[in-house]
GUNU-78630 format. One line per field, with one value per residue (C-alpha): residue number from 1; residue in three letters; chain; y, x, z. Coordinates in Angstrom, 2 decimals, always signed. Example, Ala and Ser with C-alpha at 12.3 -4.5 7.8 and 13.67 -1.06 7.14 Angstrom:
BEGIN
n [1	2]
res [Ala	Ser]
chain [A	A]
c2 [-4.50	-1.06]
c1 [+12.30	+13.67]
c3 [+7.80	+7.14]
END
This chain:
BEGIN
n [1	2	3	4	5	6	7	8	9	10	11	12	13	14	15	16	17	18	19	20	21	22	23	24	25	26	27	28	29	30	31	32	33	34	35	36	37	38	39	40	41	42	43	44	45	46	47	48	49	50	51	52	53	54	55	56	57	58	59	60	61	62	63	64	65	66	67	68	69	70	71	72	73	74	75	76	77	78	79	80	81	82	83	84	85	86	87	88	89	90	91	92	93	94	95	96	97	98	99	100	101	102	103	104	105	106	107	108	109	110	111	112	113	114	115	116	117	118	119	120	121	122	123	124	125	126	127	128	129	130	131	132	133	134	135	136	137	138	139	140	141	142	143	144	145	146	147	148	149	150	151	152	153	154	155	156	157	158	159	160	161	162	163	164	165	166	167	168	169	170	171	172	173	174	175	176	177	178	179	180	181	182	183	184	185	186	187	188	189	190	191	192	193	194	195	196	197	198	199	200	201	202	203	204	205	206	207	208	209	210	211	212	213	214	215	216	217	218	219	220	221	222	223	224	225	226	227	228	229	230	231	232	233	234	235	236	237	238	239	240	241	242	243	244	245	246	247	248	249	250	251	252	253	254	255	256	257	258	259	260	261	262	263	264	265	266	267	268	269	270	271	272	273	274	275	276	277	278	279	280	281	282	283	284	285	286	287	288	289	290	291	292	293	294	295	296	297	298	299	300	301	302	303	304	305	306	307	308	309	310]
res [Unk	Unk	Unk	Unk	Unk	Unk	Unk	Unk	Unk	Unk	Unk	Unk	Unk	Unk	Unk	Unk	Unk	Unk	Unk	Unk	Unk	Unk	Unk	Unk	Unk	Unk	Unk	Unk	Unk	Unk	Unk	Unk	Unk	Unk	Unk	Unk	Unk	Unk	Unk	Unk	Unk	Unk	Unk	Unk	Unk	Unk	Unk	Unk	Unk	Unk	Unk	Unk	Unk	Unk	Unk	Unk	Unk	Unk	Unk	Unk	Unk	Unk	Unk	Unk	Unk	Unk	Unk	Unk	Unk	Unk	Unk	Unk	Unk	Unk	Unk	Unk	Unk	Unk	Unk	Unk	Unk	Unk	Unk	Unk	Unk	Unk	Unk	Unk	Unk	Unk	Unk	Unk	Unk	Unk	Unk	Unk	Unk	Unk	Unk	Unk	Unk	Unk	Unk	Unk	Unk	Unk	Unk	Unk	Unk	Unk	Unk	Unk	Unk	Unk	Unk	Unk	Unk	Unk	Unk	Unk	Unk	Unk	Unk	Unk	Unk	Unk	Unk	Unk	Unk	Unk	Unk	Unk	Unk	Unk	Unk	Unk	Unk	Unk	Unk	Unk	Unk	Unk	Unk	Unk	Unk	Unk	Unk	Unk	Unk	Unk	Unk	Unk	Unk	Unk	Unk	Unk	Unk	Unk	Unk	Unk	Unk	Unk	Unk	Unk	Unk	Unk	Unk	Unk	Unk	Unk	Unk	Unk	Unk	Unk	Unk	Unk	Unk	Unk	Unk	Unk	Unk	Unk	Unk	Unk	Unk	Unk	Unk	Unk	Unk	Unk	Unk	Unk	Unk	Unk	Unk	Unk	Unk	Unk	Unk	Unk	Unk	Unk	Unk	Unk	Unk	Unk	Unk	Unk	Unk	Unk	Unk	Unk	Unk	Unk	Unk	Unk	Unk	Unk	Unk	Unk	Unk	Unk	Unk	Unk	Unk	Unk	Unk	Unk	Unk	Unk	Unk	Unk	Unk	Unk	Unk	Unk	Unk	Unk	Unk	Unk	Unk	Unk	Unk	Unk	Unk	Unk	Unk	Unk	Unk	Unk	Unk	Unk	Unk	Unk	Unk	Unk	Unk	Unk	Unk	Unk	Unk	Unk	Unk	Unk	Unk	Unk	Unk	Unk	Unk	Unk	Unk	Unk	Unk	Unk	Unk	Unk	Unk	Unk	Unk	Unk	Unk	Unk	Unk	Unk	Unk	Unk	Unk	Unk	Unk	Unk	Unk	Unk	Unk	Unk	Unk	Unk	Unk	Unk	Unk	Unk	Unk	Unk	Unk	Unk	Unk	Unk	Unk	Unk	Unk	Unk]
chain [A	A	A	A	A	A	A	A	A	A	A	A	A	A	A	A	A	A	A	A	A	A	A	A	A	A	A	A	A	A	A	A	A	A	A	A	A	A	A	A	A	A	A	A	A	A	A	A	A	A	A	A	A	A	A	A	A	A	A	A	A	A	A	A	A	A	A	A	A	A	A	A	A	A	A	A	A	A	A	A	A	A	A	A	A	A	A	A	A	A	A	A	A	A	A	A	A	A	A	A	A	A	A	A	A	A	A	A	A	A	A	A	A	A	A	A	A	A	A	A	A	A	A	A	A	A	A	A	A	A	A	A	A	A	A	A	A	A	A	A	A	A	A	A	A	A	A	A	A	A	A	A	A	A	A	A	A	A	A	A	A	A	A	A	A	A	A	A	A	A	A	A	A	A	A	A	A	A	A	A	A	A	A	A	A	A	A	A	A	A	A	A	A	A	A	A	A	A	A	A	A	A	A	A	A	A	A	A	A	A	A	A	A	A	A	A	A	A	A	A	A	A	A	A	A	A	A	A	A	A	A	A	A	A	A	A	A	A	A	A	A	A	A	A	A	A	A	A	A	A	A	A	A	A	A	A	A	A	A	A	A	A	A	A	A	A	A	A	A	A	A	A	A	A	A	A	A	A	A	A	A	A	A	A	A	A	A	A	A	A	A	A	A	A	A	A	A	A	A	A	A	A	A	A	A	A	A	A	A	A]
c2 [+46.60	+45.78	+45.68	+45.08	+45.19	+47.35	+50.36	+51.69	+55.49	+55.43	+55.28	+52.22	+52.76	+50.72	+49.61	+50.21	+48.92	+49.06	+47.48	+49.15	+49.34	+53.30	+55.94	+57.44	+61.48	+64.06	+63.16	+59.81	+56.62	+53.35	+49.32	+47.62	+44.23	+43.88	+45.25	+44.47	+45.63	+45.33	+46.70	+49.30	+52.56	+52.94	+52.39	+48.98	+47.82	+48.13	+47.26	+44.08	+43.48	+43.79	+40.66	+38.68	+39.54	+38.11	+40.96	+41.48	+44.42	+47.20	+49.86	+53.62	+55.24	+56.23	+54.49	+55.48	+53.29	+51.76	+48.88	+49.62	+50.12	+46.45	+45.31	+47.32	+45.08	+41.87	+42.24	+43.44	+40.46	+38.01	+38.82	+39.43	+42.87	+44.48	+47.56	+49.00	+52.55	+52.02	+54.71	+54.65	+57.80	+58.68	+61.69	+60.33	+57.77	+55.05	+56.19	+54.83	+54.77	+54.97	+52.63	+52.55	+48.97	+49.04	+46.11	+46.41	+46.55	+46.68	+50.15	+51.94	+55.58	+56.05	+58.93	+58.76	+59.88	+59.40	+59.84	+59.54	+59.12	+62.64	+63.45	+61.81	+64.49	+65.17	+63.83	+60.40	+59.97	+61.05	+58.40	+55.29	+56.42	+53.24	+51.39	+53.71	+53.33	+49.64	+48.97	+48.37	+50.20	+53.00	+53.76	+56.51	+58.26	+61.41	+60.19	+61.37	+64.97	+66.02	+67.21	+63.50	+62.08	+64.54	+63.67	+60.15	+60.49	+62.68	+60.18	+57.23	+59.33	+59.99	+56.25	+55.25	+53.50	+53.21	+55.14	+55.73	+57.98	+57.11	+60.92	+59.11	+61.41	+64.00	+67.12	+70.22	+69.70	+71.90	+70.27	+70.09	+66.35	+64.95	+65.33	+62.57	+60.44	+57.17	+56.44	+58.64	+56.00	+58.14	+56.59	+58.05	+60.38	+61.62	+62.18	+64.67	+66.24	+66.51	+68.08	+69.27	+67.32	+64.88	+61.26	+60.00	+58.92	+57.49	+60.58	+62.67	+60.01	+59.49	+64.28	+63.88	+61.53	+63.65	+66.74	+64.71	+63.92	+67.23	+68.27	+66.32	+63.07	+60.00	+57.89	+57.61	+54.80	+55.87	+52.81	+52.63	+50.50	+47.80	+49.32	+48.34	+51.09	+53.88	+53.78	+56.97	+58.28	+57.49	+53.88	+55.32	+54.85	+51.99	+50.72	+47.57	+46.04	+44.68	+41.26	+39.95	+40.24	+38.24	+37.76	+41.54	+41.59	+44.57	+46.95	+48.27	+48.28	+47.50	+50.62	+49.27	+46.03	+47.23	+49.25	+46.91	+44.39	+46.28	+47.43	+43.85	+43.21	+46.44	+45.28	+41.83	+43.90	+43.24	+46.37	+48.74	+47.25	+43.71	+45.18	+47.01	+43.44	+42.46	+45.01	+44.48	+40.31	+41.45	+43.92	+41.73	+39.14	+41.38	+42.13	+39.01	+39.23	+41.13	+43.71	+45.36	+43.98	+40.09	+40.50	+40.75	+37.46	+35.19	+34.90	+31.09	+33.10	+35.23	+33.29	+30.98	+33.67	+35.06	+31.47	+30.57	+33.95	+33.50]
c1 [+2.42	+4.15	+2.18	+2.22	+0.23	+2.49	+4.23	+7.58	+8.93	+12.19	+15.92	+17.96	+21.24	+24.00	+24.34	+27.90	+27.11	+29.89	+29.15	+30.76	+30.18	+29.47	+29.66	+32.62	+32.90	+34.68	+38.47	+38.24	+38.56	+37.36	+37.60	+34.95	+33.36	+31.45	+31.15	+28.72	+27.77	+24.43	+21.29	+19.65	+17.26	+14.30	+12.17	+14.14	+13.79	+10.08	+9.54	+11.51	+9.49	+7.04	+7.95	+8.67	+5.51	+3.98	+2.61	+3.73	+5.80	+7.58	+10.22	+10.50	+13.81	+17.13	+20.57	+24.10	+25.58	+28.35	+28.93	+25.79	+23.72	+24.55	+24.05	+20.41	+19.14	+20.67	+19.14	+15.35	+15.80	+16.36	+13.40	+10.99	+10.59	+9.51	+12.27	+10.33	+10.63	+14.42	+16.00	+20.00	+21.17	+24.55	+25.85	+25.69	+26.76	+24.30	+23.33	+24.91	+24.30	+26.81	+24.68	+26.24	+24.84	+25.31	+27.03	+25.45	+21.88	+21.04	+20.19	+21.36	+22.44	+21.90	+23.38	+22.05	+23.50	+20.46	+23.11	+21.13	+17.59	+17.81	+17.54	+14.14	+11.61	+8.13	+8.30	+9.74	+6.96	+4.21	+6.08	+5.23	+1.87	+0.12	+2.06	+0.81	-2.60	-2.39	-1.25	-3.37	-1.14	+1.32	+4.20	+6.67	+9.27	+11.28	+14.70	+14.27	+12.58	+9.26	+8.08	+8.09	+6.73	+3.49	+3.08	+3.19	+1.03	-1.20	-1.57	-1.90	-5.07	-6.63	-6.65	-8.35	-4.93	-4.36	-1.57	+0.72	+3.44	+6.63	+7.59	+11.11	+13.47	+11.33	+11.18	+9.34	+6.44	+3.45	+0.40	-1.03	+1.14	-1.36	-4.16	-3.91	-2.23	-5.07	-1.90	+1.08	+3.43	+5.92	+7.91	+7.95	+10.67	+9.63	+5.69	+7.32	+10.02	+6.93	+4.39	+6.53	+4.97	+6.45	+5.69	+7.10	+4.14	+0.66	-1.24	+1.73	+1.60	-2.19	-2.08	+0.75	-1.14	-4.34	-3.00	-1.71	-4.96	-6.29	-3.78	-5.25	-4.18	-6.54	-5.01	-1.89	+0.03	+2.48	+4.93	+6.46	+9.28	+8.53	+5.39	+3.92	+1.98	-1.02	-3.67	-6.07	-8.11	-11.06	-10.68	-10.83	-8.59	-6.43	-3.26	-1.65	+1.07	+4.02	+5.16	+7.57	+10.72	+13.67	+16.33	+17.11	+20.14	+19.82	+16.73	+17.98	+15.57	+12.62	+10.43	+10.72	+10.05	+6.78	+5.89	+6.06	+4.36	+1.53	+1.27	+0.91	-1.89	-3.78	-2.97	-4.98	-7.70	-7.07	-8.50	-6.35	-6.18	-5.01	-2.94	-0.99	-0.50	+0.60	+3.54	+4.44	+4.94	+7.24	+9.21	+9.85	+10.85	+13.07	+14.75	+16.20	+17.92	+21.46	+21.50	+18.53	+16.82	+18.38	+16.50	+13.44	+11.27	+9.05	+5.83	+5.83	+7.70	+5.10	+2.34	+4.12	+4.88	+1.18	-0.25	+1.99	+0.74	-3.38]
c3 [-57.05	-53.64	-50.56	-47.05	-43.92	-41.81	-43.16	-41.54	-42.66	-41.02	-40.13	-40.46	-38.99	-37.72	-34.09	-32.48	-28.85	-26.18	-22.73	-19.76	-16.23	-16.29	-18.99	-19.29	-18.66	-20.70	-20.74	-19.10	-20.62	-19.48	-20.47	-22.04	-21.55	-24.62	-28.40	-31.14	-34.44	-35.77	-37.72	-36.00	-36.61	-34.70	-37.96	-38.94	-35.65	-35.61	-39.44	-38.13	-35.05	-37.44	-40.12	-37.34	-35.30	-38.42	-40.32	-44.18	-43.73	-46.11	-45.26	-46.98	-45.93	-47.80	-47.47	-48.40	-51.56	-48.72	-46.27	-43.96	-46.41	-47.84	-44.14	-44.34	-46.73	-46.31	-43.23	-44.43	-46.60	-43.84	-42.70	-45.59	-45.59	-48.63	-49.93	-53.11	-51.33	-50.45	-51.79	-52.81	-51.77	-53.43	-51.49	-48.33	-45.73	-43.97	-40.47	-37.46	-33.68	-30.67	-27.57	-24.02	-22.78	-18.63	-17.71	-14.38	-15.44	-19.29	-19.71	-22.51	-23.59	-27.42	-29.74	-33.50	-36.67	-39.40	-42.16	-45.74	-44.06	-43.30	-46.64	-47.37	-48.14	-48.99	-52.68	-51.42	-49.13	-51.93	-54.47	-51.94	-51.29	-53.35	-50.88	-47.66	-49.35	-49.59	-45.79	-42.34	-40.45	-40.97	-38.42	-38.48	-35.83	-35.50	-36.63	-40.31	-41.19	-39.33	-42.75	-43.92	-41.15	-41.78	-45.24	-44.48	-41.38	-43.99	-46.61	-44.76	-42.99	-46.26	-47.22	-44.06	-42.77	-38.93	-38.18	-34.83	-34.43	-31.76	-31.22	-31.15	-30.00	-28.83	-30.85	-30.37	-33.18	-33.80	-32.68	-36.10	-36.31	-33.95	-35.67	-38.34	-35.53	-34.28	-31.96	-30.22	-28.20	-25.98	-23.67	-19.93	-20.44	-24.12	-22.96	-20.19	-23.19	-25.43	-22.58	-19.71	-17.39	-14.97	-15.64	-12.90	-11.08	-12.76	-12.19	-14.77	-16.88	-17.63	-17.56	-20.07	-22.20	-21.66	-23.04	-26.22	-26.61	-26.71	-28.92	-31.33	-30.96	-30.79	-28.70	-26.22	-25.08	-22.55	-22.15	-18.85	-18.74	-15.74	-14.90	-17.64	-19.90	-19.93	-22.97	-22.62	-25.62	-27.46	-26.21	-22.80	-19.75	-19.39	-16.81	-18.58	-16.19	-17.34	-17.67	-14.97	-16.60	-14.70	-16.75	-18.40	-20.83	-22.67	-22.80	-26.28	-28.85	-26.43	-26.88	-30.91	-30.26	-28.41	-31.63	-34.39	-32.31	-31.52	-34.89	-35.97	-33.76	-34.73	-38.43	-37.28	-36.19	-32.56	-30.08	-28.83	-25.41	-26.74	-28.82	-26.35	-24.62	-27.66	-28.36	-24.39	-24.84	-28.26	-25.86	-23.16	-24.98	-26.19	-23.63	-22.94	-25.95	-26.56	-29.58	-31.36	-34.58	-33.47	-30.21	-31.93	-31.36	-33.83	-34.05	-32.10	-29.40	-28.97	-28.98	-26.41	-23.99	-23.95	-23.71	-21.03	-19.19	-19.73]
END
């Protein structure tokens, strides 16, 4: 039986970044200075963090029989991720994902098409539960069905494995999700979707994460971009600052790179608070990066960048 440390339920789809100096509006169009194709999907991306973080690492999605779903796993392979719970779905495409890179600044405007991952359903999920059983940590997102995120989430619960939930894009969920959730990681902008609070400040932030918490969740981590991050639960209260970042390229892909590598370090048995220093070394490396699943760094990178920062 395959198993692995880390569990990902996700999306892979392809990456179709274009750099510009602005977004274009309705009607207009502008030059680019850049294009690149890649693997993408919040779930890959973090699954990949993930291998290369140094965890053992598996994947459950759905792919389209077709020329990104060849690039899907000749890209888990590269990176030693296990595909038992890959499904080949025949009656539709691969997902794919428009990114608008800033040329200015790095930051990035994202529209997703899940393509055959939105087809994975409750009976895929239940089929790869030795392998949710078997894991440390489980992971999932919102780019593929809310029903299968919950019956992962569920499972994974039930077997005593960690789990954390990126409410990636935020959706309107019942709050019945958050209770079989150790850890919810919002970003700034998705804790204030998800509670209608403003997160602009610290004080919005840490009530945002507060009343995920008493909506059943255990635990919050709020990342923050620059600022850094906000862990509040059962672990207690905590600010983590960000790493001095001076050389941003492309911010793309950071908010996964943060996940899988603090999944890794809860998978090593590292507490919360380490961990989240953890995932934030993963995303800033990063971001010095172009792309999404190639910007992901190695384990030696890691390490180096936290040693070099003690």
């Amino acid at each position: 039986m395959d198993r692995a440390d880390v569990v990902v339920l996700g999306t892979f789809v392809a990456d179709l970044a274009f750099k510009a100096e602005r977004m274009p509006v309705v009607g207009e169009t502008l030059l680019g200075r850049g294009f690149a194709m890649g693997p993408g999907g919040k779930g890959s991306n973090q699954v990949i963090a993930a291998a290369r973080a140094g965890a053992k690492s598996a994947m459950i999605t759905r792919i389209g029989r077709d020329a990104f779903g060849e690039m899907a796993r000749k890209t888990w392979e590269q990176d030693g991720v296990t595909t038992s719970h890959v499904l080949v779905d025949d009656t539709s495409a691969t997902g794919a994902a428009f990114i608008f890179v800033s040329a200015t600044n790095g930051d990035n405007a994202i529209i997703v098409e899940s393509g055959a991952a939105a087809n994975l359903n409750v009976s895929d999920i239940r089929a790869a539960q030795p392998l949710i059983a078997g894991a440390k940590v489980f992971v999932t997102q919102f780019e593929q069905p809310i029903d299968a995120a919950v019956e992962g989430l569920k499972l994974a619960r039930e077997h005593g494995v960690t789990t954390v939930l990126n409410p990636a894009p935020a959706l309107p969920v019942g709050d019945a999700i958050y209770g079989y959730c150790d850890f919810v990681t919002p970003n700034e902008t998705e804790a204030a979707t998800l509670t209608g609070i403003d997160t602009s400040i610290d004080e919005g932030a840490l009530r945002a994460a507060t009343s995920l918490v008493e909506r059943g969740a255990r635990n919050v981590v709020v990342t923050l971009g620059a600022k850094g991050a906000l862990l509040h639960g059962a672990v207690g209260t905590h600010f983590v600052p960000a790493f001095d970042i001076s050389n941003v390229v492309d911010t793309t892909g950071a908010g996964d790179a943060f996940n899988g590598g603090f999944a890794v370090a809860l998978s090593e048995g590292r507490p919360p608070l380490e961990a989240v220093r953890f995932g934030a070394a993963v995303a800033g490396l990063s971001v010095q990066k172009p792309g999404t699943a190639p910007s992901m760094p190695r384990r030696s990178e890691v390490d180096a960048f936290l040693r070099e920062r003690s």
